[in-house]
C-alpha positions as protocol buffer text, in pm:
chain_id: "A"
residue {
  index: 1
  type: UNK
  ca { x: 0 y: 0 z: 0 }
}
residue {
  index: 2
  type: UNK
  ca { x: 114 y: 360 z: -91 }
}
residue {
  index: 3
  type: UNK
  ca { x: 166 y: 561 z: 170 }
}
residue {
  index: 4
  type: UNK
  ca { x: 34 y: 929 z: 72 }
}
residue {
  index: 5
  type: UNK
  ca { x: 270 y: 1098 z: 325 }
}
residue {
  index: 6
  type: UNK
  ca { x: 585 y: 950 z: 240 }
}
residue {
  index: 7
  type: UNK
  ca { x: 527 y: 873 z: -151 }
}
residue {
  index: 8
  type: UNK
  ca { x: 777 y: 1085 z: -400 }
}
residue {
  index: 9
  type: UNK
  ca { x: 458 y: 1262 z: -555 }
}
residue {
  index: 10
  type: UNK
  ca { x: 299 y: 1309 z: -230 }
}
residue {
  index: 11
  type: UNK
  ca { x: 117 y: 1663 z: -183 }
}
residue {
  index: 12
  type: UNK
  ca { x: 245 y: 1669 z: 167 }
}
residue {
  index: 13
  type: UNK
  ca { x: 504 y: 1867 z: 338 }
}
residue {
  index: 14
  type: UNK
  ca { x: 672 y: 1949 z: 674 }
}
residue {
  index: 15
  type: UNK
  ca { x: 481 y: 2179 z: 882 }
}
residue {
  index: 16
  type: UNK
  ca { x: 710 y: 2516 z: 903 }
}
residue {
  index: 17
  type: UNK
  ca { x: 876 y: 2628 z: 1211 }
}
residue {
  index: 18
  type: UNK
  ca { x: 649 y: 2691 z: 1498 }
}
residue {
  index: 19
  type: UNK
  ca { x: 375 y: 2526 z: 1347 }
}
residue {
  index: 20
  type: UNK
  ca { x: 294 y: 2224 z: 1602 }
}
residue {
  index: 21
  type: UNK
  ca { x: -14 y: 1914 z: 1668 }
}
residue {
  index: 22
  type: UNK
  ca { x: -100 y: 1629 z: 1848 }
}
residue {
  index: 23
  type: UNK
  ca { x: -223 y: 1343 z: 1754 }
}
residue {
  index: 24
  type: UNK
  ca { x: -486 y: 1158 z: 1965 }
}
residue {
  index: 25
  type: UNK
  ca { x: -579 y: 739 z: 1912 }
}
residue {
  index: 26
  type: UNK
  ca { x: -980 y: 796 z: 1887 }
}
residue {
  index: 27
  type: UNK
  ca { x: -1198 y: 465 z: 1957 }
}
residue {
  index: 28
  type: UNK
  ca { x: -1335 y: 306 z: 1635 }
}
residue {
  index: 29
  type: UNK
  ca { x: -1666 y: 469 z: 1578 }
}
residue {
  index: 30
  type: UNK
  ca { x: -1586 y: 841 z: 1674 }
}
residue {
  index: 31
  type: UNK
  ca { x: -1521 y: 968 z: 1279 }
}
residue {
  index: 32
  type: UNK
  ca { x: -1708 y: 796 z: 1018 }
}
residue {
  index: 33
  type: UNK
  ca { x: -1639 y: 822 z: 641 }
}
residue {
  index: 34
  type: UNK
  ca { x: -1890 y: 690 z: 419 }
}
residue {
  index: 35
  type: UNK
  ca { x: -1823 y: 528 z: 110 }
}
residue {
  index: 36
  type: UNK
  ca { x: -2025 y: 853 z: -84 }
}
residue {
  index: 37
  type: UNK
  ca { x: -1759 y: 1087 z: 104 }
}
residue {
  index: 38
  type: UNK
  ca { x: -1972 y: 1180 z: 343 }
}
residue {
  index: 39
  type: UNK
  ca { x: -1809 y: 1250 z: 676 }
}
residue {
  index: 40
  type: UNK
  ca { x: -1957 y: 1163 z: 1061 }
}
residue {
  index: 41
  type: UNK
  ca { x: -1826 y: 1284 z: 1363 }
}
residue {
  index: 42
  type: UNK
  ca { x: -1976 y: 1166 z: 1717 }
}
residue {
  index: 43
  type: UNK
  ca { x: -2098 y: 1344 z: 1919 }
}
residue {
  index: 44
  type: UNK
  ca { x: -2064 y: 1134 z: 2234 }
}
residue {
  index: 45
  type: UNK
  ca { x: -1787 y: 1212 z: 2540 }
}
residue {
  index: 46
  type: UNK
  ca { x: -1448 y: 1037 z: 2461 }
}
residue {
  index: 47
  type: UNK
  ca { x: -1374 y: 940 z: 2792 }
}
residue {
  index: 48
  type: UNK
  ca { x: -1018 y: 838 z: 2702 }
}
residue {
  index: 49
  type: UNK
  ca { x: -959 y: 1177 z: 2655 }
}
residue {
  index: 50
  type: UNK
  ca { x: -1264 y: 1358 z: 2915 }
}
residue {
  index: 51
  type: UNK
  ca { x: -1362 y: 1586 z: 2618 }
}
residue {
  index: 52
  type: UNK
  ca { x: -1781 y: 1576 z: 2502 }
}
């Protein structure tokens, strides 16, 4: 499988300086992409993280 954010004609770059994220493991279920495009985000509480 291709990986889009290492591949040589990938449309991705390094964020510039002072630009920072994080990154948070979400329980299966929280985002949903349909197979149309269409995109679902729950809006139950994550208790891994305490956010609603």
């Amino acid at each position: 499988m291709n990986n889009p954010f290492t591949a040589e004609n990938s449309e991705w770059s390094n964020a510039g300086k002072g630009y920072e994220f994080t990154a948070y493991k979400l329980a299966n279920g929280v985002i949903k992409l349909a197979t149309n495009g269409t995109m679902t985000i729950s809006i139950e509480r994550v208790p891994e993280l305490d956010l609603a």
